[in-house]
PDB file of N, CA, C and O in Angstrom:
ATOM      1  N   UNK A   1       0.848  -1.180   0.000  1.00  0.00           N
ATOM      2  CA  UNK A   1       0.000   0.000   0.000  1.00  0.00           C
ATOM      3  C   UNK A   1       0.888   1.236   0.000  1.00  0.00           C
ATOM      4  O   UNK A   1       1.931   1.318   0.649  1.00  0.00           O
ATOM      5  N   UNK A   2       0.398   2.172  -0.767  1.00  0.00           N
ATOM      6  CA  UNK A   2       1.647   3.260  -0.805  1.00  0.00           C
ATOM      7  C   UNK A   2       0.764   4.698   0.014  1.00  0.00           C
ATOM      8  O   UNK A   2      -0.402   4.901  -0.326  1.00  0.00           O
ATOM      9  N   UNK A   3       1.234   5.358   0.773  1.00  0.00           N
ATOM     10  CA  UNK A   3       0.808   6.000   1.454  1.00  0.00           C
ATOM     11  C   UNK A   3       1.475   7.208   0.389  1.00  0.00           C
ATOM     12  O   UNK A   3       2.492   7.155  -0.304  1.00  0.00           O
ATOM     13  N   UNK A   4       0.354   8.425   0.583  1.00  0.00           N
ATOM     14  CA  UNK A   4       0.960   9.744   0.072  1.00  0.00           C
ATOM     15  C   UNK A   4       0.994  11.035   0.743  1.00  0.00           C
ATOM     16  O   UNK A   4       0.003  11.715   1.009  1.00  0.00           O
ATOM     17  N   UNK A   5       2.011  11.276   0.955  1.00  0.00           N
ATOM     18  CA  UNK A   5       2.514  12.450   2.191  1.00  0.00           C
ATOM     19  C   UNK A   5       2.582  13.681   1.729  1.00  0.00           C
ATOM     20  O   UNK A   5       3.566  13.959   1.044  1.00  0.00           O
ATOM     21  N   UNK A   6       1.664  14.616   1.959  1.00  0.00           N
ATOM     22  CA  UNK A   6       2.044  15.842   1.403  1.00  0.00           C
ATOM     23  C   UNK A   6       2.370  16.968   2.484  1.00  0.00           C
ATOM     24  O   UNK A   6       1.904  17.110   3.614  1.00  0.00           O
ATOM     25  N   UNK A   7       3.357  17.760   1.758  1.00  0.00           N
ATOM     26  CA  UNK A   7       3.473  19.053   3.190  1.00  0.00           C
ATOM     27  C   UNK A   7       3.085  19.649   2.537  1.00  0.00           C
ATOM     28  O   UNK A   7       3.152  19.882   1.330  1.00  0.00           O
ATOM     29  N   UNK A   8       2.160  20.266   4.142  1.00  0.00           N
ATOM     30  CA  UNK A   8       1.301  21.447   4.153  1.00  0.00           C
ATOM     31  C   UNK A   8       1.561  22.577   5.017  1.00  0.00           C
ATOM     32  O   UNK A   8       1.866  22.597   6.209  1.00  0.00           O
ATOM     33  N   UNK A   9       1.362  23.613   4.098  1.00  0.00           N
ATOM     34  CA  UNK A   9       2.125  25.063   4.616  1.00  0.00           C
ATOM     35  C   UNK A   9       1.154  25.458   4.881  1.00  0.00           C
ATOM     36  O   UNK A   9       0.199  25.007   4.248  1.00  0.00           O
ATOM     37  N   UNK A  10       0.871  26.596   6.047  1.00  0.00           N
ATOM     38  CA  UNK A  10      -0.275  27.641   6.933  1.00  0.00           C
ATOM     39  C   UNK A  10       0.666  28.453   6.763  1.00  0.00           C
ATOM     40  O   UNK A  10       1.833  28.282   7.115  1.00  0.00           O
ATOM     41  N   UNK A  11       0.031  29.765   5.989  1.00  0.00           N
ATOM     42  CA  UNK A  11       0.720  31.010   6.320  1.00  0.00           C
ATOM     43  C   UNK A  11      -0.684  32.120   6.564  1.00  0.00           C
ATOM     44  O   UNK A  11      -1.732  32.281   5.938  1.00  0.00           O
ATOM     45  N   UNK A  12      -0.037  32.821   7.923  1.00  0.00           N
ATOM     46  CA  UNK A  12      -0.971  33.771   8.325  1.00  0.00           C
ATOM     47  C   UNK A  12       0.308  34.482   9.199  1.00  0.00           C
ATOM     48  O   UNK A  12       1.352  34.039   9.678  1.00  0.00           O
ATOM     49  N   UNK A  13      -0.429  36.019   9.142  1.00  0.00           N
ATOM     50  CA  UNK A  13       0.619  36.981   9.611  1.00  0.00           C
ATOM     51  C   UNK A  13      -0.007  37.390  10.589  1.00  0.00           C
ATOM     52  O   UNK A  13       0.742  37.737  11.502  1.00  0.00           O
ATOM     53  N   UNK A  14      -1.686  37.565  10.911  1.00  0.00           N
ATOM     54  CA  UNK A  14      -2.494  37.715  11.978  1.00  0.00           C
ATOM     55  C   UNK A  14      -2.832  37.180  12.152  1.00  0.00           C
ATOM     56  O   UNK A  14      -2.764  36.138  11.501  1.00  0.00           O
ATOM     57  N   UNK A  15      -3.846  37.370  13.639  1.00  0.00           N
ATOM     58  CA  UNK A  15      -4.473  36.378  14.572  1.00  0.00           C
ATOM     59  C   UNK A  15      -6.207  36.920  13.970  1.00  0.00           C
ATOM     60  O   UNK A  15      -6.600  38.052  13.686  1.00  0.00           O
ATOM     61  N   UNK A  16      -7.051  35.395  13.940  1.00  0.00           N
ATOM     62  CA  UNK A  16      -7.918  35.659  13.064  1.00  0.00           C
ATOM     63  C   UNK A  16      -9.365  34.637  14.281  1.00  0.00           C
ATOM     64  O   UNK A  16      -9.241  33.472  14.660  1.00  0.00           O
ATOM     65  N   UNK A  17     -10.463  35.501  14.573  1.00  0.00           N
ATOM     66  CA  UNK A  17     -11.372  35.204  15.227  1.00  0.00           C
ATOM     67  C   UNK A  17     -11.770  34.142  15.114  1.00  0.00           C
ATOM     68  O   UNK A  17     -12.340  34.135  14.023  1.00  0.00           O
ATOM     69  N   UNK A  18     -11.884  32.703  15.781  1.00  0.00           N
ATOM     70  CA  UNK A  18     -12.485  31.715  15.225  1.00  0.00           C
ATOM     71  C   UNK A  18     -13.287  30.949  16.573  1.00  0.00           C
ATOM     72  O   UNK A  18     -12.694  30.817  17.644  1.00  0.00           O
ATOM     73  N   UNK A  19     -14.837  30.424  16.353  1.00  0.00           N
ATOM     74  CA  UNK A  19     -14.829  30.114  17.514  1.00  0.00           C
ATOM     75  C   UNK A  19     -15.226  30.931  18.928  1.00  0.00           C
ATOM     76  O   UNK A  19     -15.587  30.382  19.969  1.00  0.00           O
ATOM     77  N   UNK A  20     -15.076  32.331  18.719  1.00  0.00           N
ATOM     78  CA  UNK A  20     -14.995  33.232  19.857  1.00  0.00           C
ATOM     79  C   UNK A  20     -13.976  32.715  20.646  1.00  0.00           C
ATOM     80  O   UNK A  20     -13.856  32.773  21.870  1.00  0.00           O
ATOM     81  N   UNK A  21     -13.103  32.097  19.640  1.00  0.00           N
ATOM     82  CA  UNK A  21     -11.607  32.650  20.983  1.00  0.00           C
ATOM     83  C   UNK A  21     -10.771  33.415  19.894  1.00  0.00           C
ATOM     84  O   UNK A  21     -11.244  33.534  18.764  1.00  0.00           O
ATOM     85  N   UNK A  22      -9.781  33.834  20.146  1.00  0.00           N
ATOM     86  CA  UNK A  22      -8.368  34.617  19.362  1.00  0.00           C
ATOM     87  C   UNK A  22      -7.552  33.585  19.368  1.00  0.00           C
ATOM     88  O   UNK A  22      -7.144  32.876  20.287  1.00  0.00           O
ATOM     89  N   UNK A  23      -7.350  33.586  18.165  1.00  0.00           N
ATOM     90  CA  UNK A  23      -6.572  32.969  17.834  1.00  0.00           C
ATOM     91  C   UNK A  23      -4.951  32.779  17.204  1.00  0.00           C
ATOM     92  O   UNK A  23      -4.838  32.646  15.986  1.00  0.00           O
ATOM     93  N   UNK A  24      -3.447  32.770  18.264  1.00  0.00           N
ATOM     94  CA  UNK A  24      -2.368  33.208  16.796  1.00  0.00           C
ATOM     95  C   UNK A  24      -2.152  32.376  16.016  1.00  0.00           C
ATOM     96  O   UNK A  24      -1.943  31.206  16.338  1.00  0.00           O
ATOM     97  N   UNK A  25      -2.156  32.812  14.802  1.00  0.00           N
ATOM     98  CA  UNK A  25      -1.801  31.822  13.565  1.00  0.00           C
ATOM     99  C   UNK A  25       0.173  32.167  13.283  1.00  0.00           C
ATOM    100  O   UNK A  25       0.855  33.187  13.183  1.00  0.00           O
ATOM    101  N   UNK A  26       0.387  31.022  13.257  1.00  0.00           N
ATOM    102  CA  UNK A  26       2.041  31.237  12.421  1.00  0.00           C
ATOM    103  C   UNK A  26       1.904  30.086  11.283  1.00  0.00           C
ATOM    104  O   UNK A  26       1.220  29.071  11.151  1.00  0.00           O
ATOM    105  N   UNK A  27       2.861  30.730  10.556  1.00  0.00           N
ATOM    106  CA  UNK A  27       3.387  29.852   9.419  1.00  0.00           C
ATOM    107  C   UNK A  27       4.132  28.392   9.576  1.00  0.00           C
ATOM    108  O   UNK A  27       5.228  28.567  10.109  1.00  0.00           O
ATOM    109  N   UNK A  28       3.903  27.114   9.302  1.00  0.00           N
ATOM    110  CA  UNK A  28       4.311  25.850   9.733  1.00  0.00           C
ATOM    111  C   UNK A  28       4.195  25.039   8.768  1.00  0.00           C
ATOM    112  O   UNK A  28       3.418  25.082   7.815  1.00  0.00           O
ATOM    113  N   UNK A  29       5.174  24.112   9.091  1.00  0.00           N
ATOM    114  CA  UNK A  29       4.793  22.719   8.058  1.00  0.00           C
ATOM    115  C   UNK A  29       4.727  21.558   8.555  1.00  0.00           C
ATOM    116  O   UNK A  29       5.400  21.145   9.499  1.00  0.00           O
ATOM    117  N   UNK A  30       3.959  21.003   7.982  1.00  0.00           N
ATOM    118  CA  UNK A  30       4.091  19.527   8.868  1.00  0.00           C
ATOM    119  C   UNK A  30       3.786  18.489   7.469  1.00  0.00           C
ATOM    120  O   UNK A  30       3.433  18.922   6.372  1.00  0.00           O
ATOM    121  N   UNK A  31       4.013  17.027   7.801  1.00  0.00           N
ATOM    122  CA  UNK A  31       3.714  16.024   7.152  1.00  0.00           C
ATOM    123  C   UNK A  31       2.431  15.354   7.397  1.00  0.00           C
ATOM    124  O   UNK A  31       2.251  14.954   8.547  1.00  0.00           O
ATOM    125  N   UNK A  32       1.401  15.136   6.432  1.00  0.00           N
ATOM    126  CA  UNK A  32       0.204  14.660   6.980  1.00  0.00           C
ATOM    127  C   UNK A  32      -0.265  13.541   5.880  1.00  0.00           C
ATOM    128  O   UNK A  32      -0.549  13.660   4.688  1.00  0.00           O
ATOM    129  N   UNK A  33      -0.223  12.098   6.992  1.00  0.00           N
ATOM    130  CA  UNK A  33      -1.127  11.215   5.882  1.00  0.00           C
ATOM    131  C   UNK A  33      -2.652  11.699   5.442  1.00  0.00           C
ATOM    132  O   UNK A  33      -3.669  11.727   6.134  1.00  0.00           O
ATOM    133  N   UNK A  34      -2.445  12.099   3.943  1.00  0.00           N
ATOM    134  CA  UNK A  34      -3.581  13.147   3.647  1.00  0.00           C
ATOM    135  C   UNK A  34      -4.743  11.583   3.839  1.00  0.00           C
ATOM    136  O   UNK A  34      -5.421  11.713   4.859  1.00  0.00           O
ATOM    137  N   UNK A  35      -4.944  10.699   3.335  1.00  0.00           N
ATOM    138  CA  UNK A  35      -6.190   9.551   3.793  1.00  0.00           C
ATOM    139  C   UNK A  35      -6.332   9.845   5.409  1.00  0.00           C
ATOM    140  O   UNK A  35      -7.518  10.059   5.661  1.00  0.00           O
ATOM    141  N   UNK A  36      -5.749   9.900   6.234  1.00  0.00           N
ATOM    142  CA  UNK A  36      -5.970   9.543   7.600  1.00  0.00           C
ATOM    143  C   UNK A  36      -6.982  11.515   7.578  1.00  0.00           C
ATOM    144  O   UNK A  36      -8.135  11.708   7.963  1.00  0.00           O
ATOM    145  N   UNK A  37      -5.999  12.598   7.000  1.00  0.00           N
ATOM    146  CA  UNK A  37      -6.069  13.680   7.249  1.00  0.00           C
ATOM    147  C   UNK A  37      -7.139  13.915   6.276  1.00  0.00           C
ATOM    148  O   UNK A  37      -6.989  15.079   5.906  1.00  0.00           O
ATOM    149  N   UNK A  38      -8.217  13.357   5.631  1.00  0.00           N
ATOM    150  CA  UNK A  38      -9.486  13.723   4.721  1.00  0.00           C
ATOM    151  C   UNK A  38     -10.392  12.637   5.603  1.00  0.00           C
ATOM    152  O   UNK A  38     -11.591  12.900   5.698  1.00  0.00           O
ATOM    153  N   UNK A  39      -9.906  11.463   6.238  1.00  0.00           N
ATOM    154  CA  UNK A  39     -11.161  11.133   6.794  1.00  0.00           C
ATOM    155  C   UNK A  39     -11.080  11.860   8.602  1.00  0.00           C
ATOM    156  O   UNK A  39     -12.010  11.303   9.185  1.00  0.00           O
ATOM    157  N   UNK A  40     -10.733  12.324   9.085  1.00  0.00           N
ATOM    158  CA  UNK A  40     -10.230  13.609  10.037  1.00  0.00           C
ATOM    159  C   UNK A  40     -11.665  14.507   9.619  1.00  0.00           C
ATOM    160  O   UNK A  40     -12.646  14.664  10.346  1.00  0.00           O
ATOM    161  N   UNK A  41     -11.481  15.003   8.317  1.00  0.00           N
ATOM    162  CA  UNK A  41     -11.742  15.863   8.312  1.00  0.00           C
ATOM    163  C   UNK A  41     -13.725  15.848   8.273  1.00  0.00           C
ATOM    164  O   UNK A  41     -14.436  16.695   8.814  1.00  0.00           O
ATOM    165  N   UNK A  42     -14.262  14.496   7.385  1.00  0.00           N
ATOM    166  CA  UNK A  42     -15.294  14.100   7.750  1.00  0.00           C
ATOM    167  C   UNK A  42     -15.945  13.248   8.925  1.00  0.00           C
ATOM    168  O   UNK A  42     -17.141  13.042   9.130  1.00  0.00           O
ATOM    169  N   UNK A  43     -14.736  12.769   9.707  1.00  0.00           N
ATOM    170  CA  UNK A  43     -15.341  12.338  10.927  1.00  0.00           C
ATOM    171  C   UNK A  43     -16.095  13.862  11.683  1.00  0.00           C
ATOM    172  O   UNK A  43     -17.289  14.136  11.809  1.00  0.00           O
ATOM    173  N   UNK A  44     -14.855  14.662  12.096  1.00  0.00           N
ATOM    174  CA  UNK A  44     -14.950  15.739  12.665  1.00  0.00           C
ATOM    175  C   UNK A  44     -16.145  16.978  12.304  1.00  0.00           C
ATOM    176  O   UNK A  44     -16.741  17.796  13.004  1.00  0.00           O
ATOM    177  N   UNK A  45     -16.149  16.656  10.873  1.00  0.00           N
ATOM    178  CA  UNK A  45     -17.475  17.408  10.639  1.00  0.00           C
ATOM    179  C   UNK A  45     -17.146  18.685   9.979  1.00  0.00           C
ATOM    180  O   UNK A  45     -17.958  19.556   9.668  1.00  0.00           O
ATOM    181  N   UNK A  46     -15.458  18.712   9.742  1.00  0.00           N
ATOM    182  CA  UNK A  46     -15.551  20.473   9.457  1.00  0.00           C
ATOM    183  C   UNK A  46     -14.962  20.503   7.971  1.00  0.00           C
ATOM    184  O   UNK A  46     -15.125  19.489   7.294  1.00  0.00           O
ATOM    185  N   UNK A  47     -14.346  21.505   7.464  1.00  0.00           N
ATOM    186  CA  UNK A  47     -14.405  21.948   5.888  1.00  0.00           C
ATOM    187  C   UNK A  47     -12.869  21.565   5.483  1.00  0.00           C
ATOM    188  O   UNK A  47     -12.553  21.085   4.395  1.00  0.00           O
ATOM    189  N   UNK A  48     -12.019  21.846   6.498  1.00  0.00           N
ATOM    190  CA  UNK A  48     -10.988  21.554   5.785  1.00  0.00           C
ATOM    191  C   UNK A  48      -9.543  20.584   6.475  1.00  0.00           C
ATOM    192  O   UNK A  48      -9.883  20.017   7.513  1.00  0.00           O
ATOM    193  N   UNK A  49      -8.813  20.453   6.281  1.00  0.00           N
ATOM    194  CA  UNK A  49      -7.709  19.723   7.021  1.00  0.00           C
ATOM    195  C   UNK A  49      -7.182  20.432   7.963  1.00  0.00           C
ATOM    196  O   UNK A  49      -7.001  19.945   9.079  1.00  0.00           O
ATOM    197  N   UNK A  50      -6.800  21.903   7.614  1.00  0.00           N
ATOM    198  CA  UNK A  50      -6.154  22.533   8.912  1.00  0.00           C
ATOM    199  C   UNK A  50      -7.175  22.772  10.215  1.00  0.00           C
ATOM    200  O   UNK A  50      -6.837  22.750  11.399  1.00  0.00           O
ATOM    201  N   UNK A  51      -8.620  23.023   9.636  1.00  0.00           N
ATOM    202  CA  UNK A  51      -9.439  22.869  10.446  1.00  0.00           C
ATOM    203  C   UNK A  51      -9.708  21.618  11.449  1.00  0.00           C
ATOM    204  O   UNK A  51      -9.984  21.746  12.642  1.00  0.00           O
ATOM    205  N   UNK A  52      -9.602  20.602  10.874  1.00  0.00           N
ATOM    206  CA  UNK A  52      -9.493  18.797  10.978  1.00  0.00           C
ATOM    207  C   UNK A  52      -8.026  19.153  12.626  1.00  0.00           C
ATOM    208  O   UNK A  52      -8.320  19.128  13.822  1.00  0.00           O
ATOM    209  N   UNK A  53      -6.566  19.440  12.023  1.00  0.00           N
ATOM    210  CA  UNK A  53      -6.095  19.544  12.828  1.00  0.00           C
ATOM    211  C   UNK A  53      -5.952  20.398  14.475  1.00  0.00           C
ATOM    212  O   UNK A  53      -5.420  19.989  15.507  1.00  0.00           O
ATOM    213  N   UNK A  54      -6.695  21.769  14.175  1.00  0.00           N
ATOM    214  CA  UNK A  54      -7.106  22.276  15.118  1.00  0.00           C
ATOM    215  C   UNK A  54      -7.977  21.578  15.920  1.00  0.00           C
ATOM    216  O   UNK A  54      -7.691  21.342  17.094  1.00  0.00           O
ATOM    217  N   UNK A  55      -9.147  21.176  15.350  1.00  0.00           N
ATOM    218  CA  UNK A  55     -10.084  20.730  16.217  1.00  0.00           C
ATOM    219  C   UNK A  55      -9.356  19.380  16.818  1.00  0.00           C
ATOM    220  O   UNK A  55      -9.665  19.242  18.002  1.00  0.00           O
ATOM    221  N   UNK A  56      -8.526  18.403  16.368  1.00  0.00           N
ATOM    222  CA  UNK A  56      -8.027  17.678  16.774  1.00  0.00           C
ATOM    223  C   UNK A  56      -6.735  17.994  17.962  1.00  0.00           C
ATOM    224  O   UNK A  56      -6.344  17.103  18.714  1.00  0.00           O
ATOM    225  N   UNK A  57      -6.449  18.701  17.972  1.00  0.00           N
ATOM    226  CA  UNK A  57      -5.423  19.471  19.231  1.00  0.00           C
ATOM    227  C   UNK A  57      -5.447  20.273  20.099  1.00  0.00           C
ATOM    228  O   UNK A  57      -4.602  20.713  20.879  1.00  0.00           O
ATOM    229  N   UNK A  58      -7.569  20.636  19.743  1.00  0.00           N
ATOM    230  CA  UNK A  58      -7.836  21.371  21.066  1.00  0.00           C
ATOM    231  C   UNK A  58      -8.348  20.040  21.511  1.00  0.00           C
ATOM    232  O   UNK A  58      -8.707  20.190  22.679  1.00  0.00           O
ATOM    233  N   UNK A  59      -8.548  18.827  21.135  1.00  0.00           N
ATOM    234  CA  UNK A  59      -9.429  17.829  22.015  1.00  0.00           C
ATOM    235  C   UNK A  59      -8.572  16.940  22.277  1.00  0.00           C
ATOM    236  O   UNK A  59      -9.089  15.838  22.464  1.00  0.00           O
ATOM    237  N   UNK A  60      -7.185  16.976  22.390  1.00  0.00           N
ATOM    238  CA  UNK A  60      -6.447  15.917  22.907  1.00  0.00           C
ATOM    239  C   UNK A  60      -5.518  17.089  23.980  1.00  0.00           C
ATOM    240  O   UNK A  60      -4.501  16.635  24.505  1.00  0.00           O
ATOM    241  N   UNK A  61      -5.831  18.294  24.214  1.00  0.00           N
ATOM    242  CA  UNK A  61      -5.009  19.491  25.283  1.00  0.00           C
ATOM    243  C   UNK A  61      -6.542  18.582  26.169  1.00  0.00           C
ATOM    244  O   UNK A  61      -6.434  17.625  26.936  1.00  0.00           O
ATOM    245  N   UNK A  62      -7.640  19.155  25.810  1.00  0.00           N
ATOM    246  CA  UNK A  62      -8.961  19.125  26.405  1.00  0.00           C
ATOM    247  C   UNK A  62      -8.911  17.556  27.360  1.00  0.00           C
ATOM    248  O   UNK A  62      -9.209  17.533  28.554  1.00  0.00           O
ATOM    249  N   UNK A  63      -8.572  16.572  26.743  1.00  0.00           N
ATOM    250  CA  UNK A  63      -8.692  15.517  27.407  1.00  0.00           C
ATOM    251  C   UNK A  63      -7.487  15.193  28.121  1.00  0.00           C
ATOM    252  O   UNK A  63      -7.674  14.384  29.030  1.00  0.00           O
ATOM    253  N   UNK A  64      -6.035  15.683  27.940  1.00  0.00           N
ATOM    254  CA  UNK A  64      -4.696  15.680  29.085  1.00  0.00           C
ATOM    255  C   UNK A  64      -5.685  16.367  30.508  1.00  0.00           C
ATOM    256  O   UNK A  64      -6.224  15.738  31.418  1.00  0.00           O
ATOM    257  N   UNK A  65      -5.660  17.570  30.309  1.00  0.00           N
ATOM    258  CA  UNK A  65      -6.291  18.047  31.170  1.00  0.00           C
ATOM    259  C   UNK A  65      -7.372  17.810  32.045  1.00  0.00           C
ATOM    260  O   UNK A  65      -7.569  18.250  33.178  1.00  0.00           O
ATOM    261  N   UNK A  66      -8.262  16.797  31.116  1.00  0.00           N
ATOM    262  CA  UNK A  66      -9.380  16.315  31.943  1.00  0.00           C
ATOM    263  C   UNK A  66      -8.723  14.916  33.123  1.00  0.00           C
ATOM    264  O   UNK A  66      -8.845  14.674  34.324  1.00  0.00           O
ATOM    265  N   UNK A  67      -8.086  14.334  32.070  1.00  0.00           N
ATOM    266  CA  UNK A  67      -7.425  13.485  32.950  1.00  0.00           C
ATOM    267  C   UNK A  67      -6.440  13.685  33.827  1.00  0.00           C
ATOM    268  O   UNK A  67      -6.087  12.770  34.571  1.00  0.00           O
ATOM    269  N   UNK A  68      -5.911  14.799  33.859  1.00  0.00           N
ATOM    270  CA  UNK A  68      -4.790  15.136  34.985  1.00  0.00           C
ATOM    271  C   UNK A  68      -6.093  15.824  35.970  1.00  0.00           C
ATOM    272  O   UNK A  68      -6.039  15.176  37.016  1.00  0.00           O
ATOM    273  N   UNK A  69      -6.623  16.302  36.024  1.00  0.00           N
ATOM    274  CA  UNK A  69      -7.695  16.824  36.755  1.00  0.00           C
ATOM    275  C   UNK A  69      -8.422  15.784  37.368  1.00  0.00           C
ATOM    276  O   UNK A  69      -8.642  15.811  38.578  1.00  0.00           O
ATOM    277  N   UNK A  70      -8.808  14.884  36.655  1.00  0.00           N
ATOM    278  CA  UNK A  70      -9.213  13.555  37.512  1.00  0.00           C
ATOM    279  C   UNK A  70      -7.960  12.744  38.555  1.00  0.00           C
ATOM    280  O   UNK A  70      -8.240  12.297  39.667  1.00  0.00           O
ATOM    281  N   UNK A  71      -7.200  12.705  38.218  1.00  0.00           N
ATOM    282  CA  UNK A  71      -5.801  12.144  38.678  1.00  0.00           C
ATOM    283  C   UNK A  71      -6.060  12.668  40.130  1.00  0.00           C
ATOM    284  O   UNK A  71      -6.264  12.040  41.169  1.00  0.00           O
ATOM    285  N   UNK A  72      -5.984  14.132  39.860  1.00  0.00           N
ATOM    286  CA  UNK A  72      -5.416  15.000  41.032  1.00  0.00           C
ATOM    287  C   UNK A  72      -6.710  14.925  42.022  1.00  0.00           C
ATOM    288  O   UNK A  72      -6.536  15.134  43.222  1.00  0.00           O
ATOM    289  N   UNK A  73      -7.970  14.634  41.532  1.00  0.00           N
ATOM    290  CA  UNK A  73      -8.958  14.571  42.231  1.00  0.00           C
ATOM    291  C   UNK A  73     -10.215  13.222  42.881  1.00  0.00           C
ATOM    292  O   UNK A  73     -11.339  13.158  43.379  1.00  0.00           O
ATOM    293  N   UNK A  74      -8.715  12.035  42.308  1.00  0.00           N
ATOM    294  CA  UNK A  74      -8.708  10.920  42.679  1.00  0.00           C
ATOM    295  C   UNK A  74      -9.787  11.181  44.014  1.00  0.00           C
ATOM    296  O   UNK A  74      -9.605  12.115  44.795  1.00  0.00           O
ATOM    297  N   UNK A  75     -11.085  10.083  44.167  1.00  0.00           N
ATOM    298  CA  UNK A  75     -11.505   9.777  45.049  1.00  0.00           C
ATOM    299  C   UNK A  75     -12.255  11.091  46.218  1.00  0.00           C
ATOM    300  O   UNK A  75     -12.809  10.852  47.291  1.00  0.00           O
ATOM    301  N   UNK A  76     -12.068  12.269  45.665  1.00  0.00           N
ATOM    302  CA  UNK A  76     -12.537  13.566  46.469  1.00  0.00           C
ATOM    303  C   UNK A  76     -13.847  13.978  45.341  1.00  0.00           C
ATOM    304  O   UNK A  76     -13.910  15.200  45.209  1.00  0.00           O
ATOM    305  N   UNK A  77     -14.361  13.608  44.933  1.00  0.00           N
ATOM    306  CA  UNK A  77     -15.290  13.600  44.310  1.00  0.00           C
ATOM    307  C   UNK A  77     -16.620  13.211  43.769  1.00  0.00           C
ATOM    308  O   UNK A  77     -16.639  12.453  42.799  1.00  0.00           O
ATOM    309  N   UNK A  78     -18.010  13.748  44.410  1.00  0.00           N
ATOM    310  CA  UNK A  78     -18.778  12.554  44.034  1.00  0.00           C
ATOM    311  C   UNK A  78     -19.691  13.259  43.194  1.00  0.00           C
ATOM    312  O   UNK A  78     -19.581  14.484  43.140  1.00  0.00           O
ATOM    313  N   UNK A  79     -20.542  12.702  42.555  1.00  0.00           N
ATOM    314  CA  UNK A  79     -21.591  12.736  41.389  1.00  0.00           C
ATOM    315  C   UNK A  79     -23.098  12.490  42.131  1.00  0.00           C
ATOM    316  O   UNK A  79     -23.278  11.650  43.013  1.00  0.00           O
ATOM    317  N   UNK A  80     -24.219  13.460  41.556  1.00  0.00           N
ATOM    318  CA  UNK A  80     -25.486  12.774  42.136  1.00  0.00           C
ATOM    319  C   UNK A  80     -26.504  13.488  40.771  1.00  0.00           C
ATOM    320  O   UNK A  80     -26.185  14.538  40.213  1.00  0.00           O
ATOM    321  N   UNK A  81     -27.582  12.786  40.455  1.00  0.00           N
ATOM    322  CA  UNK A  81     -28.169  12.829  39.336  1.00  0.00           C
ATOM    323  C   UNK A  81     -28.991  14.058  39.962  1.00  0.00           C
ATOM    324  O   UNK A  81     -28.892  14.419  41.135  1.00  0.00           O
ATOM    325  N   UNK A  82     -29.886  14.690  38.908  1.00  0.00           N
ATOM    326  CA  UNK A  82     -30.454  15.947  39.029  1.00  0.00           C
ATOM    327  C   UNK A  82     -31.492  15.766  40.157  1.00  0.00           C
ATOM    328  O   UNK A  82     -32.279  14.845  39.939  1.00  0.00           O
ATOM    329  N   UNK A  83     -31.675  16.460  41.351  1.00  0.00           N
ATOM    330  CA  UNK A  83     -33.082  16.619  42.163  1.00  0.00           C
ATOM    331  C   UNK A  83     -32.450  15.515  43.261  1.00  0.00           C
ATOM    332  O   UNK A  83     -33.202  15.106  44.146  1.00  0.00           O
ATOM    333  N   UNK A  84     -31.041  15.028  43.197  1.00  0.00           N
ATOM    334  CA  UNK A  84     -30.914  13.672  44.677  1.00  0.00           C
ATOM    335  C   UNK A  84     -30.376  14.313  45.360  1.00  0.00           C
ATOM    336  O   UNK A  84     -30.052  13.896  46.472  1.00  0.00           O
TER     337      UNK A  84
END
């Protein structure tokens, strides 16, 4: 099976609203299995690959964090359904 690797360049000189957060954009390259990085992009639901990767690296910060937060809150924590 031959895999095809293309680099992909982001160039932005400003920071551009997305989301309602601010966002800085810099210029980068990276290597991306474009198959893995087009079905990314329809799992996720959004328009394009760099988009695909953002949303993919705010939800793996999102889940370190959730899990170091659980870590740290090992066993000090309890849950009760709405109205108990």
């Amino acid at each position: 099976m031959l895999l095809t690797v293309y680099t992909i360049n982001v160039y932005c000189i400003y920071a551009k609203k997305i989301e309602a957060l601010q966002m800085a954009v810099t210029m980068t390259s990276i290597r991306l299995d474009t198959h893995l990085a087009d079905e990314a992009v329809k799992v996720l639901g959004v328009k394009s690959r760099t988009e695909a990767v953002h949303v993919a690296l705010r939800e793996i910060v999102a889940l370190k964090r959730f899990k170091k937060l659980m870590k740290r809150n090992a066993g000090k924590l309890s849950f009760a359904g709405h109205g108990e």
